[in-house]
Biopython code that builds the backbone (N, CA, C, O; Angstrom):
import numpy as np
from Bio.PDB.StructureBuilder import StructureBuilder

atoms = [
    (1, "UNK", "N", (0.852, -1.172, 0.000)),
    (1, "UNK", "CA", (0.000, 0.000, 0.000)),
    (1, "UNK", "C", (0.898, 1.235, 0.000)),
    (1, "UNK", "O", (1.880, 1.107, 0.731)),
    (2, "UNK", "N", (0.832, 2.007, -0.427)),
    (2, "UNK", "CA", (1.782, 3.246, -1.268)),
    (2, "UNK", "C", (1.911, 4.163, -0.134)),
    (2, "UNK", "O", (2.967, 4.699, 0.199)),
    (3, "UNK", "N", (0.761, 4.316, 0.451)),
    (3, "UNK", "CA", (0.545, 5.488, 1.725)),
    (3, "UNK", "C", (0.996, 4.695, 2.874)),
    (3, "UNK", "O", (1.020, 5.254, 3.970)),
    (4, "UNK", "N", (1.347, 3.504, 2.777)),
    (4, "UNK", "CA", (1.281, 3.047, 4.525)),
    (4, "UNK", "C", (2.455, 3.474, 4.565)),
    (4, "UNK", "O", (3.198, 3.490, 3.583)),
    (5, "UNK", "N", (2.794, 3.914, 5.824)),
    (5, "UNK", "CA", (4.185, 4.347, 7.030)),
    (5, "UNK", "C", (5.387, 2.824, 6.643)),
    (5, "UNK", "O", (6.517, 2.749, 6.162)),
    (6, "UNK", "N", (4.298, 1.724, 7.209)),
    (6, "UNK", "CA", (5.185, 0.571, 7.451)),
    (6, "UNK", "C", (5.535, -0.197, 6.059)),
    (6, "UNK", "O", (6.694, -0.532, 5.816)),
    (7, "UNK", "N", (4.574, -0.428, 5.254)),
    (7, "UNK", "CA", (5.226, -0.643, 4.352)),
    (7, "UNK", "C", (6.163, 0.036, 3.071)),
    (7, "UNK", "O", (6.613, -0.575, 2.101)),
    (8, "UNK", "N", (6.329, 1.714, 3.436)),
    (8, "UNK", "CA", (7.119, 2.230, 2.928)),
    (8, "UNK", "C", (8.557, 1.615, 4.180)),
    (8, "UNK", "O", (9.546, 1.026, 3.743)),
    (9, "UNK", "N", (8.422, 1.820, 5.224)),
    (9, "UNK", "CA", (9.649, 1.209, 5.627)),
    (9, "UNK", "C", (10.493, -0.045, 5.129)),
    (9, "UNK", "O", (11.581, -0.248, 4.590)),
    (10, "UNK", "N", (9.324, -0.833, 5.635)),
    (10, "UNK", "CA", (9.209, -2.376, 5.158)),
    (10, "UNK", "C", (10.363, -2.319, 3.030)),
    (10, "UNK", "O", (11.488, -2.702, 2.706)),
    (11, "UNK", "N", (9.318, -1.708, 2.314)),
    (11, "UNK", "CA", (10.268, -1.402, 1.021)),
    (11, "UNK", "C", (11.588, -0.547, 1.136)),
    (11, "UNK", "O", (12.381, -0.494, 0.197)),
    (12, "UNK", "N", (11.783, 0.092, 2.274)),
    (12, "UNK", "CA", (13.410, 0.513, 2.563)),
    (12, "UNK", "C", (13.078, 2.309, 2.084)),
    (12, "UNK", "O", (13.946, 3.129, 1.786)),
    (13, "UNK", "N", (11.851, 2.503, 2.123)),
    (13, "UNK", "CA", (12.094, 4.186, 1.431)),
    (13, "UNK", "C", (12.157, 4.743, 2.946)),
    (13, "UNK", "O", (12.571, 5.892, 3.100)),
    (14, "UNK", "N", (11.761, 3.974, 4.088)),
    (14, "UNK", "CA", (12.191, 5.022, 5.381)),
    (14, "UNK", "C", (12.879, 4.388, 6.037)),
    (14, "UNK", "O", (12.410, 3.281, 6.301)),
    (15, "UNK", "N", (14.122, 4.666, 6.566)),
    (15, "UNK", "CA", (14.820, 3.797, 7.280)),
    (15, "UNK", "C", (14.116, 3.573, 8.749)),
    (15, "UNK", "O", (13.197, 4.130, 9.349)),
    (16, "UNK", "N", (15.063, 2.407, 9.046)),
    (16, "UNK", "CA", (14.528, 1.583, 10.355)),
    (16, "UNK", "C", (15.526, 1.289, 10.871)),
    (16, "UNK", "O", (16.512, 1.378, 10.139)),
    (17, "UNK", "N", (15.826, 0.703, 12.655)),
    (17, "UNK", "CA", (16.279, 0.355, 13.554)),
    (17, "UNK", "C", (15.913, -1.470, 13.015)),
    (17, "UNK", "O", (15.218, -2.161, 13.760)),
    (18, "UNK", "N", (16.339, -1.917, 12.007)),
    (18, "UNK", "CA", (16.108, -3.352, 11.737)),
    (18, "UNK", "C", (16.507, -4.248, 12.396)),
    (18, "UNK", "O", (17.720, -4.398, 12.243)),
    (19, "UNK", "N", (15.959, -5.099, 13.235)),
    (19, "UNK", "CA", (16.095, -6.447, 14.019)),
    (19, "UNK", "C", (16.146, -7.557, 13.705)),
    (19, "UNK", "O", (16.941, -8.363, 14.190)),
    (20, "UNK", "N", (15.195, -7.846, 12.715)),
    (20, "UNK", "CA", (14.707, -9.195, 12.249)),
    (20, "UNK", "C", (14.120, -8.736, 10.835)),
    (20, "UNK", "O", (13.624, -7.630, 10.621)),
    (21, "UNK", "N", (14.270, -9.855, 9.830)),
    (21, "UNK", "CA", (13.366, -9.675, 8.838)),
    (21, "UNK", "C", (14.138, -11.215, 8.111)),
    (21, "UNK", "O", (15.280, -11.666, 8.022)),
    (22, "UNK", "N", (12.728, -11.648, 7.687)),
    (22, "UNK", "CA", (12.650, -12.601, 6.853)),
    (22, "UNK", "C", (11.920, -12.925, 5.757)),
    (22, "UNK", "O", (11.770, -11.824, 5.228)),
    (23, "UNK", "N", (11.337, -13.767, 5.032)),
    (23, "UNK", "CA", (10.214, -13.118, 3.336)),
    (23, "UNK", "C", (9.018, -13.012, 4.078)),
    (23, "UNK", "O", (8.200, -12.952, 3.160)),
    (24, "UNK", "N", (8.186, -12.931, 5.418)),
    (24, "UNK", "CA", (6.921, -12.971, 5.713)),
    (24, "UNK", "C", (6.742, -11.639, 7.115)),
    (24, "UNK", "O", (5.672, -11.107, 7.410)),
    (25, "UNK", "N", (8.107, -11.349, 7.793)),
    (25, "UNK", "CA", (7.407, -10.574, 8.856)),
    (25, "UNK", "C", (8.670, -9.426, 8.536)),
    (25, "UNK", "O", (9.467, -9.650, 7.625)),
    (26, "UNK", "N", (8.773, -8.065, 9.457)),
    (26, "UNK", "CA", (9.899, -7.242, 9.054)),
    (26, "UNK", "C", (9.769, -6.667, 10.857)),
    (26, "UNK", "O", (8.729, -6.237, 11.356)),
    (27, "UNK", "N", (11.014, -6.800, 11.533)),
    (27, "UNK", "CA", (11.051, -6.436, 12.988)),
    (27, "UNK", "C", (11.909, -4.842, 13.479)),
    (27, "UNK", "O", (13.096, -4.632, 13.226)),
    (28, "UNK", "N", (11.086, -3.959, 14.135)),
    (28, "UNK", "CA", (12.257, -2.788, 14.421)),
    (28, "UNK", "C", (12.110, -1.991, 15.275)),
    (28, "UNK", "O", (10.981, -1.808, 15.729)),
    (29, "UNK", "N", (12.878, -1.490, 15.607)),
    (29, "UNK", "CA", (13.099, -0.588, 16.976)),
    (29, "UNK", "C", (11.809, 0.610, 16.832)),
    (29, "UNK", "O", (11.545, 1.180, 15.774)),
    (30, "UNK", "N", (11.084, 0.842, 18.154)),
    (30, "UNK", "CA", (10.316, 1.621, 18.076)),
    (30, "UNK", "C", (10.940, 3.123, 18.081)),
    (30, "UNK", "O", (12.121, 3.008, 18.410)),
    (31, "UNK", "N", (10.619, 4.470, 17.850)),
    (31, "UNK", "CA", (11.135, 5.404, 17.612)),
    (31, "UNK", "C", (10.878, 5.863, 18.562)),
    (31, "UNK", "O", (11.821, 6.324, 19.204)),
    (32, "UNK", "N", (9.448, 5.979, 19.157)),
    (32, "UNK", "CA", (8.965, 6.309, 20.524)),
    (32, "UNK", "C", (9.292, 5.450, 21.673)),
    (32, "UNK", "O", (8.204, 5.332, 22.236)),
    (33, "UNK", "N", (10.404, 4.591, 22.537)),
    (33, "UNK", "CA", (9.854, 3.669, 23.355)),
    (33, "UNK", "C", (9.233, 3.760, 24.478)),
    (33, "UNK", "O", (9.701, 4.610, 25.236)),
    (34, "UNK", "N", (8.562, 3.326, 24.759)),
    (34, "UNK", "CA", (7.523, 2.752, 25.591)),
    (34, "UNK", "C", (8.382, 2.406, 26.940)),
    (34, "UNK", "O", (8.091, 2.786, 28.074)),
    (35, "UNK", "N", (9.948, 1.284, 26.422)),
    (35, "UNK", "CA", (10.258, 0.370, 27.648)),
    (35, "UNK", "C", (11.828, -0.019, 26.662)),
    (35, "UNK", "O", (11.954, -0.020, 25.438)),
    (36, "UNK", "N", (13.089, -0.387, 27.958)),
    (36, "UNK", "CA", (14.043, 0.050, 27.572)),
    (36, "UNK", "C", (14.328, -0.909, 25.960)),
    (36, "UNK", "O", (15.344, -0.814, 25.272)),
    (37, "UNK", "N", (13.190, -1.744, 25.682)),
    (37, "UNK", "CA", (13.528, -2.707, 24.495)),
    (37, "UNK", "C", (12.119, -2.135, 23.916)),
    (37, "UNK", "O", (11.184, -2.016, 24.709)),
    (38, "UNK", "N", (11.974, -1.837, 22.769)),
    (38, "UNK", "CA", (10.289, -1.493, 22.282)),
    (38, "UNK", "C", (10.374, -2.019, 20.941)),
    (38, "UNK", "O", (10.838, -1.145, 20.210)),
    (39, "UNK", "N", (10.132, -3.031, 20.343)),
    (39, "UNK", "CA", (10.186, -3.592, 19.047)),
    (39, "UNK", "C", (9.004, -3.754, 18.389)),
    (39, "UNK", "O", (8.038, -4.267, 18.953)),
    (40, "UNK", "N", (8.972, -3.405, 17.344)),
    (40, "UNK", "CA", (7.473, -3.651, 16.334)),
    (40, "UNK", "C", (7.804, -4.607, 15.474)),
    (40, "UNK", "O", (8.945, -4.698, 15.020)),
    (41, "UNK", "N", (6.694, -5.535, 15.121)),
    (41, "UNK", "CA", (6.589, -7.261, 14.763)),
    (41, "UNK", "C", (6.100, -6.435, 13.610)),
    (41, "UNK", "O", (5.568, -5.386, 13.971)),
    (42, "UNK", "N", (6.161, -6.725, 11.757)),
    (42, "UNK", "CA", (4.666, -6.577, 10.993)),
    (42, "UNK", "C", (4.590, -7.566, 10.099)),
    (42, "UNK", "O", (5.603, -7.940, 9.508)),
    (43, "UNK", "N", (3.735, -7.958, 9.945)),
    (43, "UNK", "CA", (3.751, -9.104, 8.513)),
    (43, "UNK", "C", (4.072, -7.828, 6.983)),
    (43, "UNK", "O", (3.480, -6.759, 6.833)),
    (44, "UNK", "N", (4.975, -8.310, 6.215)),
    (44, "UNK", "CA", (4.966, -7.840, 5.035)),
    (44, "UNK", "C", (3.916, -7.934, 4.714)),
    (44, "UNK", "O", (3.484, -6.865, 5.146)),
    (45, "UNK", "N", (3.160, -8.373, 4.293)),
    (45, "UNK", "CA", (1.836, -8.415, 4.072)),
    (45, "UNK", "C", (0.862, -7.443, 4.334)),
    (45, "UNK", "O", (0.356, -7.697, 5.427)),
    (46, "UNK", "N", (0.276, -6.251, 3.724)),
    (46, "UNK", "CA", (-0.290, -5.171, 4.040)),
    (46, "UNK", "C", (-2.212, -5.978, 4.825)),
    (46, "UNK", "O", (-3.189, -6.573, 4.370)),
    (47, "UNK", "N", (-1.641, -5.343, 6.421)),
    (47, "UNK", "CA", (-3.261, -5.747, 6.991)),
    (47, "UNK", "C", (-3.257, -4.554, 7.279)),
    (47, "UNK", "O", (-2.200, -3.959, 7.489)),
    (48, "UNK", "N", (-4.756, -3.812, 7.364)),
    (48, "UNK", "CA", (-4.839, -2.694, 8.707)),
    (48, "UNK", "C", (-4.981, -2.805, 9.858)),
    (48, "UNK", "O", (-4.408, -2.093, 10.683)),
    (49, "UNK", "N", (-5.979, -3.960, 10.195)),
    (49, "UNK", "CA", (-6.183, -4.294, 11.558)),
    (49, "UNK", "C", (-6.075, -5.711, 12.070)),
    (49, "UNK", "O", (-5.942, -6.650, 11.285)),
    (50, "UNK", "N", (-6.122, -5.851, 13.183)),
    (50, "UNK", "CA", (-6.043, -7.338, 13.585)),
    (50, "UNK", "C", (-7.912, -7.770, 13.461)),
    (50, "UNK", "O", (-8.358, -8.915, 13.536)),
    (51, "UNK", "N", (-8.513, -6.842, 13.314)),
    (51, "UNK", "CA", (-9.961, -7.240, 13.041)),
    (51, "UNK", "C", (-10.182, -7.291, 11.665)),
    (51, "UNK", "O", (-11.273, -7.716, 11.283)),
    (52, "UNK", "N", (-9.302, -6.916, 10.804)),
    (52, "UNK", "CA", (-9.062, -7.251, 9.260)),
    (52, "UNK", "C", (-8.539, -8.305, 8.877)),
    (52, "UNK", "O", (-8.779, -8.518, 7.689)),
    (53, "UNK", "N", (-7.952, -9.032, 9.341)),
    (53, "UNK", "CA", (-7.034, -10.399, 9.162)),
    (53, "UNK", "C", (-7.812, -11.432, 9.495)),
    (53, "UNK", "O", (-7.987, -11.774, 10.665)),
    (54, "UNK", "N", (-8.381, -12.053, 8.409)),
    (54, "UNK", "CA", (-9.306, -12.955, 8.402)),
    (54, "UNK", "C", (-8.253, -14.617, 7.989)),
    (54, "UNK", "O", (-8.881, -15.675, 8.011)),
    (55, "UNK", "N", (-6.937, -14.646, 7.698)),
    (55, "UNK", "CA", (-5.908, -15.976, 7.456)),
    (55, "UNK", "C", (-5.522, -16.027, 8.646)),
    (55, "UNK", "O", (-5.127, -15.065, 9.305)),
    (56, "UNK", "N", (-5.629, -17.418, 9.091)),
    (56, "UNK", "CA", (-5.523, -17.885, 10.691)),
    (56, "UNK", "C", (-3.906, -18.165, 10.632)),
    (56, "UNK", "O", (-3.296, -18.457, 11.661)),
    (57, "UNK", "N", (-3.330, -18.070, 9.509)),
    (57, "UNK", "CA", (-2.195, -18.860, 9.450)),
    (57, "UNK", "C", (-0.895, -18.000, 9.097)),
    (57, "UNK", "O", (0.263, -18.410, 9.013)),
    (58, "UNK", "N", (-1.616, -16.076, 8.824)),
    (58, "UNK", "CA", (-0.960, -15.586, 8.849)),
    (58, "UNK", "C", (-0.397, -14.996, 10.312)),
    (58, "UNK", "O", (0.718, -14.551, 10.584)),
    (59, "UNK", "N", (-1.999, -15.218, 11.444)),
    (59, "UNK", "CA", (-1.783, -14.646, 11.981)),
    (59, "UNK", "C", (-0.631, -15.559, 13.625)),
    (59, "UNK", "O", (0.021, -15.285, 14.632)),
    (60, "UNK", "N", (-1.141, -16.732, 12.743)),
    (60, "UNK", "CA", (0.314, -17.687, 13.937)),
    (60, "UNK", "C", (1.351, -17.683, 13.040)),
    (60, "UNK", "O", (1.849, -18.803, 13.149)),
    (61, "UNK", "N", (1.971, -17.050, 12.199)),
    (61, "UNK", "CA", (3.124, -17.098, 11.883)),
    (61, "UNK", "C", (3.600, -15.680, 12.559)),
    (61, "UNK", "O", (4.727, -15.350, 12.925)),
    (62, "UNK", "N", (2.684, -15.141, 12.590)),
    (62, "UNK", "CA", (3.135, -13.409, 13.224)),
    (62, "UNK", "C", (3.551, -13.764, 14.462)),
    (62, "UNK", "O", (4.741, -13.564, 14.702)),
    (63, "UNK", "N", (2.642, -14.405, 15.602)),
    (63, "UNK", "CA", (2.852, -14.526, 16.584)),
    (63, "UNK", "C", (4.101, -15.609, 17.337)),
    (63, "UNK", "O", (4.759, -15.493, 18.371)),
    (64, "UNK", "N", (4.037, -16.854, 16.087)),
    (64, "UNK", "CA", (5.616, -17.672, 16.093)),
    (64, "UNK", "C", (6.826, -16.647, 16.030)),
    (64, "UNK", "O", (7.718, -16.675, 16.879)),
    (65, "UNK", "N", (6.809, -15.770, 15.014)),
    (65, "UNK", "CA", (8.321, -14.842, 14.951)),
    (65, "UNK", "C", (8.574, -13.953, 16.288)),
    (65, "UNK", "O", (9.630, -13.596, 16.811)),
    (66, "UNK", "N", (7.194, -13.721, 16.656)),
    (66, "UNK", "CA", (7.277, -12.361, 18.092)),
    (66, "UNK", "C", (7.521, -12.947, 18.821)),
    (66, "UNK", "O", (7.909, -12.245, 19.754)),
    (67, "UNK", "N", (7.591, -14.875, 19.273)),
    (67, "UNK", "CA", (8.292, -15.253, 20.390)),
    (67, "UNK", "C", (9.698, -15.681, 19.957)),
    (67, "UNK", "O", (10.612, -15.795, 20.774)),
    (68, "UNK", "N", (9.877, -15.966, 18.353)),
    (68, "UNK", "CA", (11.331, -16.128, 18.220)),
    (68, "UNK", "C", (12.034, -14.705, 18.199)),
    (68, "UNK", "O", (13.248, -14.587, 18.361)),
    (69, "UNK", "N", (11.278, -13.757, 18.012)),
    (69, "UNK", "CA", (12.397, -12.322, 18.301)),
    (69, "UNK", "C", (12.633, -11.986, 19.658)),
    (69, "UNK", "O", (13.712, -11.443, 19.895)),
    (70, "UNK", "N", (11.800, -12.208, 20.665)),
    (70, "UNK", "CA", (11.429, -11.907, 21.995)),
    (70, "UNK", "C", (12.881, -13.064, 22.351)),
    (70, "UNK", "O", (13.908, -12.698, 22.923)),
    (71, "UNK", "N", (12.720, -13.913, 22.047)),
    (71, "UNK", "CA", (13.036, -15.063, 22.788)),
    (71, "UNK", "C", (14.583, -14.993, 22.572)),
    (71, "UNK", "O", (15.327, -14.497, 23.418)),
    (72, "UNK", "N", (15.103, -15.616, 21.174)),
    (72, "UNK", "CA", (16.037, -15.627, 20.237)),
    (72, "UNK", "C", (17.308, -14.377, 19.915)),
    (72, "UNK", "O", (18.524, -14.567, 19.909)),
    (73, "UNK", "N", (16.687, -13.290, 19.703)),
    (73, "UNK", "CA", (16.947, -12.152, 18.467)),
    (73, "UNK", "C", (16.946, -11.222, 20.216)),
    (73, "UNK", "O", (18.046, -11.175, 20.768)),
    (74, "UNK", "N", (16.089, -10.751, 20.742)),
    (74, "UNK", "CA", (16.449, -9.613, 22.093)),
    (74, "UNK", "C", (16.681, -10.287, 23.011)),
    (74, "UNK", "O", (17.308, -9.813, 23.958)),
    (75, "UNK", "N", (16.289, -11.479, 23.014)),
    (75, "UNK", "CA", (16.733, -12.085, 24.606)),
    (75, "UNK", "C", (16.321, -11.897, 26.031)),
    (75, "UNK", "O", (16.909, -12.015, 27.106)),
    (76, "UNK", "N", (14.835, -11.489, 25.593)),
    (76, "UNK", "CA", (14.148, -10.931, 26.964)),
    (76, "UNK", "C", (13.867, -12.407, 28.023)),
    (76, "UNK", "O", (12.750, -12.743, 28.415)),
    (77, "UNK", "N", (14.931, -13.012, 28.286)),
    (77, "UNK", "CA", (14.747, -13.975, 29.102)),
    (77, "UNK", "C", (13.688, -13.722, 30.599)),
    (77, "UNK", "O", (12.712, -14.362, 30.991)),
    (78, "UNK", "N", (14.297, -12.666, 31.098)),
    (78, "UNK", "CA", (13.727, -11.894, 32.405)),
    (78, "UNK", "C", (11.790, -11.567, 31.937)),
    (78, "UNK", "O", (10.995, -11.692, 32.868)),
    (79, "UNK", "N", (11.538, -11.393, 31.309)),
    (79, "UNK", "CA", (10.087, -11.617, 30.813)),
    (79, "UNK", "C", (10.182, -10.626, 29.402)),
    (79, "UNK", "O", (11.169, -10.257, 28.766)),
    (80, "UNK", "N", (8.633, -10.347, 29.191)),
    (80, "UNK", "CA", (8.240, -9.260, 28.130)),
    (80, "UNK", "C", (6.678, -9.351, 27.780)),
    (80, "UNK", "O", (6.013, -10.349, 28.059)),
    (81, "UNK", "N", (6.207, -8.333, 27.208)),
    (81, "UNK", "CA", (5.110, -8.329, 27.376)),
    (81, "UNK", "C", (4.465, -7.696, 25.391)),
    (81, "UNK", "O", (4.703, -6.659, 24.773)),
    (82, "UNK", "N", (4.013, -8.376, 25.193)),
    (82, "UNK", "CA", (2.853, -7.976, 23.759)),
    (82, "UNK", "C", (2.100, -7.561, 23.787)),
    (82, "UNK", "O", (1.247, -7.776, 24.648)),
    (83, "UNK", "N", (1.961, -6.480, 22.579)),
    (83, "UNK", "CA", (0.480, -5.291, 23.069)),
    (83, "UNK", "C", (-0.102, -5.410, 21.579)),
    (83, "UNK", "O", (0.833, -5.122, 20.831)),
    (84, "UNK", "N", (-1.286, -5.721, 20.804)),
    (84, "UNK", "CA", (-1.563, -5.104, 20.026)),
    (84, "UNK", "C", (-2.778, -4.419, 19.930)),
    (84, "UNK", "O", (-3.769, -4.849, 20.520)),
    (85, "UNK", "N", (-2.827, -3.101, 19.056)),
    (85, "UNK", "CA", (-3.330, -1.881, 19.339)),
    (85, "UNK", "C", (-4.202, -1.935, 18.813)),
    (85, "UNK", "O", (-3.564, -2.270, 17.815)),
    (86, "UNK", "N", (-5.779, -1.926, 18.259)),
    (86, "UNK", "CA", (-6.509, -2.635, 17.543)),
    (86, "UNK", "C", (-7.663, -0.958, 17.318)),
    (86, "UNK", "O", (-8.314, -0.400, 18.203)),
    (87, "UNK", "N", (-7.518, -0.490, 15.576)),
    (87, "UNK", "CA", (-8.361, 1.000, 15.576)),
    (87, "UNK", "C", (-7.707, 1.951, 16.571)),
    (87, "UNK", "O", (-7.183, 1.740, 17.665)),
    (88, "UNK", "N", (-7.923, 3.225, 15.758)),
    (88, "UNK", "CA", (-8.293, 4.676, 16.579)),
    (88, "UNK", "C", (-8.554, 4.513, 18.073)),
    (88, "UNK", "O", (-7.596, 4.656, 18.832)),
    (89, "UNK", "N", (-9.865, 4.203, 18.611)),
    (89, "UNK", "CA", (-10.337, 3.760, 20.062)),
    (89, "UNK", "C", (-9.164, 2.914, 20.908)),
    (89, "UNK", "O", (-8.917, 3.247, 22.067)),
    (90, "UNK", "N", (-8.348, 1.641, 20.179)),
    (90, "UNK", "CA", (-7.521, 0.691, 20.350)),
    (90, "UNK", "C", (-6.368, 1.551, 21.001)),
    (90, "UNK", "O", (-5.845, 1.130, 22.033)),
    (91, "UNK", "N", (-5.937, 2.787, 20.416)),
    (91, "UNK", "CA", (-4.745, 3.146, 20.326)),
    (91, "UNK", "C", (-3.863, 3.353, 19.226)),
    (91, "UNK", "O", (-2.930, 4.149, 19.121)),
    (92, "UNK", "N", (-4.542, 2.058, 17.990)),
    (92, "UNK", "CA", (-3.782, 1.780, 16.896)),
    (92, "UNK", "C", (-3.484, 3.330, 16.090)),
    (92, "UNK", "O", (-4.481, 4.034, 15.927)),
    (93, "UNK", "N", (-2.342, 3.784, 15.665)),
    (93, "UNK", "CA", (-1.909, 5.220, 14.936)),
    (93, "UNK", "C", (-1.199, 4.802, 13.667)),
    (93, "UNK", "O", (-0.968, 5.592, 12.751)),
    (94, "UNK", "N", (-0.897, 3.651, 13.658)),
    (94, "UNK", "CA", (-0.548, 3.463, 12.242)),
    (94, "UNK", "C", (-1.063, 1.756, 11.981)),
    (94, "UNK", "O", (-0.850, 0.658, 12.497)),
    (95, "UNK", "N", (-1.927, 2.378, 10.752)),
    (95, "UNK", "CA", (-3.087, 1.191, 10.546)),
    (95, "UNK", "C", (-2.300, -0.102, 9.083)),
    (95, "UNK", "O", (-2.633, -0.222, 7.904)),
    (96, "UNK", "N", (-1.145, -0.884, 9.945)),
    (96, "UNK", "CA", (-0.774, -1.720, 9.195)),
    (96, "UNK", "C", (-0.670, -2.817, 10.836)),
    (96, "UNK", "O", (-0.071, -2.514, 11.868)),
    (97, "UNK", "N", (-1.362, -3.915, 10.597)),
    (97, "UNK", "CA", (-1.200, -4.561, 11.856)),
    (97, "UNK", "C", (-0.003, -4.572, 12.175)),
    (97, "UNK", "O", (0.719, -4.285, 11.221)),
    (98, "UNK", "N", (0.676, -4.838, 13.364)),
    (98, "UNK", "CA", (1.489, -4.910, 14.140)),
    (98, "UNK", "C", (1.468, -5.057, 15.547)),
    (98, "UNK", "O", (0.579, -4.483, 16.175)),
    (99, "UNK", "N", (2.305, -5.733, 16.128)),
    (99, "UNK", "CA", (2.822, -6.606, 17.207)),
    (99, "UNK", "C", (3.832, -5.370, 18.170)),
    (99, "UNK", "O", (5.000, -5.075, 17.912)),
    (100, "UNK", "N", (3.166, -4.923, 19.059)),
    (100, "UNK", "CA", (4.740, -4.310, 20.140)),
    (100, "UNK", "C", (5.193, -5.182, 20.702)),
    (100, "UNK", "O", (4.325, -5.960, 21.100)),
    (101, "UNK", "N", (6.595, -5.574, 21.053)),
    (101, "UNK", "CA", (7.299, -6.493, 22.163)),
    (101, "UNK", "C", (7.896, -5.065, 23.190)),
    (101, "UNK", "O", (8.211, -3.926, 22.846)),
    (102, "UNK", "N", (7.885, -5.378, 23.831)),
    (102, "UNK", "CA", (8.094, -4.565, 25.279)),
    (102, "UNK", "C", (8.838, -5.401, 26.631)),
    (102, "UNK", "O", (8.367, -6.390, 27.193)),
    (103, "UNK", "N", (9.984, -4.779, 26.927)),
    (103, "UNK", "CA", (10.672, -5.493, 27.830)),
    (103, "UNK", "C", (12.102, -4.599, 28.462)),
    (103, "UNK", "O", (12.049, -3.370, 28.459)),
    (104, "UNK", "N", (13.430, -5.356, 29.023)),
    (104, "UNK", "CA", (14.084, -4.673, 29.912)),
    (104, "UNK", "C", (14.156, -4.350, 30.875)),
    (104, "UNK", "O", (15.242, -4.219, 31.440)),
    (105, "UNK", "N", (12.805, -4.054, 31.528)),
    (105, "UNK", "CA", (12.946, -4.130, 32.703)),
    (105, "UNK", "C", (11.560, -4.381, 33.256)),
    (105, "UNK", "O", (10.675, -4.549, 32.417)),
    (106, "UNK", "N", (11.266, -4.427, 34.411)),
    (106, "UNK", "CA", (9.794, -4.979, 35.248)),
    (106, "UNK", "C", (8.950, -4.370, 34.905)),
    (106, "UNK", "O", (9.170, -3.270, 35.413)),
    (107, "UNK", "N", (7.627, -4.277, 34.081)),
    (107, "UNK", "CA", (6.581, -3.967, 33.489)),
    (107, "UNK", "C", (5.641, -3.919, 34.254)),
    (107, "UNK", "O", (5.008, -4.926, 34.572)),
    (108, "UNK", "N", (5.303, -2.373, 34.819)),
    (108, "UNK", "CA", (3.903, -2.454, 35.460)),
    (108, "UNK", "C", (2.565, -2.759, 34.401)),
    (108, "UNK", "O", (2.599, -2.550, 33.188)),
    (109, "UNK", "N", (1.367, -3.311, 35.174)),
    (109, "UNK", "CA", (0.284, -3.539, 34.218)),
    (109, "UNK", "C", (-0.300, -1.949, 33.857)),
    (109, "UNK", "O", (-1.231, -1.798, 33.066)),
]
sb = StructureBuilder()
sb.init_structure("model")
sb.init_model(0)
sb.init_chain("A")
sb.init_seg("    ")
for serial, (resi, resn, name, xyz) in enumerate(atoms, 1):
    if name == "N":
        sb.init_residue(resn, " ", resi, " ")
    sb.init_atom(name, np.array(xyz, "f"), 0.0, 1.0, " ", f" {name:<3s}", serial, name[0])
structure = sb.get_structure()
């Protein structure tokens, strides 16, 4: 999608804090963080919402990579926590689904 934020990243026209990327998801440092590790999960795959994603199989491959980046790739052994932001109301500000990983240190609820 031509206008999205992430998949202009995702195609390399905006640079990124790149973590992970493989042919199905693209992983990167949040610009804003949240928490001393703030990583965004996205499927290449242009979704807007997690209430738009109707492939069950895209959406456990999303969630397989966010525990192999969590796990693997940052190493949040000590814990971490997943947020996703779902619409305007949700929080969601940029409407290409995506995954926050959040971690580093003790996470209040």
């Amino acid at each position: 999608m031509s206008d999205c934020l992430f998949c202009k990243i995702i195609a390399g026209d905006i640079p990124s804090d790149k973590v992970y990327e493989d042919d199905d998801v693209y992983a990167f440092r949040d610009i804003h963080p949240k928490a001393p590790t703030h990583v965004l999960v996205i499927p290449k795959q242009h979704v807007a919402t997690l209430s738009d994603c109707d492939d069950p199989a895209l959406l456990g491959l999303l969630m397989n990579r966010v525990r192999t980046i969590a796990d693997d790739v940052l190493n949040l052994a000590a814990g971490y926590r997943i947020v996703i932001n779902v619409r305007a109301g949700g929080g969601q500000e940029v409407f290409h689904l995506h995954v926050h990983i959040l971690g580093g240190k003790k996470l209040p609820f």
